[in-house]
C-alpha angles and dihedrals in degrees: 000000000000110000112200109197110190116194118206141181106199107167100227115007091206090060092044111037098113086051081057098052092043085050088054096046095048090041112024099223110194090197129023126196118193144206141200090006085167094216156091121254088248091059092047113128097234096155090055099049085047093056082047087067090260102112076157126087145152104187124180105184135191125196115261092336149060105352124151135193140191116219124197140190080190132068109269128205139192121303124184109276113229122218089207090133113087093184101051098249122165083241107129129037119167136193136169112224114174092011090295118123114230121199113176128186147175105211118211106268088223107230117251105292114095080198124098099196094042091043128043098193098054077044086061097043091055097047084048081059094045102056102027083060097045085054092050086051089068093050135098120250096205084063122101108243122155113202101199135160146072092317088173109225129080115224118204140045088253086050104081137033092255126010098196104052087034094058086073100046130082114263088044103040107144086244095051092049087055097049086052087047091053096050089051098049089051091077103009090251112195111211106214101200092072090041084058106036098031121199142303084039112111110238125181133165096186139053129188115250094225087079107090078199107040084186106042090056096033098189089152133151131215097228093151131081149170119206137181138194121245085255083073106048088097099055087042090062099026081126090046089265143057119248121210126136139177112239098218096158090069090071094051088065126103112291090354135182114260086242130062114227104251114200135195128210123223133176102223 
């Protein structure tokens, strides 16, 4: 059975609920994790992501802020839940659908000072890091575990529209690469859209509002990932290849999210 998990950061999923079920119907996600939803689990369009084709949720809402979600066509059941958040923030939710762990999460952006003791809130990204790290090194890497979400940075030099002025903004900040790096060697992640898009090629998922042609400019940042453990390398390639994408062409559509959804296939 090929499982196709789609990450997305949408920046209020009231505002953009039609843009998911377009998405779904264009695509055909079979798991959406979402990010940013801006509201409570009480406000949650349910009725619109059922009639997406999603009757399956795990919400954990926030008001007005943060938020993130997990839609599924398929039946989902009980992940561990992770306390990464130090502040409390509606920042993680996790499911497993087809026997595969999902832990989704919307890591703090960090404010704009590359400077912990300066800045509480890159103090607090990093600490997210951090924890969130310590608790994937007890884990197993045979299991299979998805990382998905808006992780807010953006690793590699390819990564981003400029390295050079980037290294010293927050999202590509030498400390906040290394924390990435350090997530991603606990469990020996592998992150598949670079498997599937290798470097040099440029590779972005979001795009600043102030560009009136976000491709045309094309300052973009890659912020959202899919990872997977080593237990899922075989389902990744099960076709001889992985198969992971960007869907730019979502954040060229009318009132869009500064971020474009990004999806993984598994054979599960």
């Amino acid at each position: 059975m090929r499982l196709r998990i789609a990450s997305w950061n949408v920046n209020s999923v009231r505002l953009r609920a039609e843009q998911l079920a377009r998405f779904a119907a264009e695509h055909s996600p079979d798991v959406l994790c979402l990010q940013e939803i801006k509201c409570q689990e009480a406000e949650f369009p349910v009725q619109a992501l059922a009639d997406a084709g999603f009757p399956h949720l795990r919400i954990r809402g926030q008001k007005g802020w943060h938020g993130v979600a997990i839609a599924s066509r398929l039946p989902i059941e009980d992940a561990p839940a992770l306390d990464v958040c130090r502040e409390g923030h509606a920042r993680s939710v996790s499911a497993r659908v087809a026997g595969v762990e999902i832990q989704n999460f919307y890591i703090p952006a960090g404010g704009d000072v590359a400077d912990r003791a300066e800045n509480a809130k890159f103090d607090h990204k990093l600490d997210f890091f951090e924890r969130l790290t310590s608790q994937m090194a007890r884990r197993r890497p045979e299991d299979p575990l998805v990382i998905a979400g808006d992780l807010n940075v953006a690793p590699g030099e390819n990564d981003v529209w400029n390295h050079r002025f980037m290294s010293k903004v927050v999202s590509h900040t030498p400390m906040e690469v290394a924390a990435m790096a350090d997530l991603k060697a606990s469990l020996g992640f592998i992150d598949l859209a670079r498997e599937a898009t290798p470097e040099p090629a440029k590779l972005f998922s979001w795009w600043s509002y102030r560009a009136a042609d976000f491709r045309a400019s094309n300052r973009g940042l890659r912020l959202d990932h899919l990872w997977i453990t080593p237990g899922l390398k075989a389902a990744a390639w099960a076709s001889g290849a992985p198969l992971a994408r960007v869907h730019d062409d979502a954040r060229a559509w009318e009132r869009p999210s500064d971020h474009a959804p990004i999806s993984i296939d598994l054979a599960v």
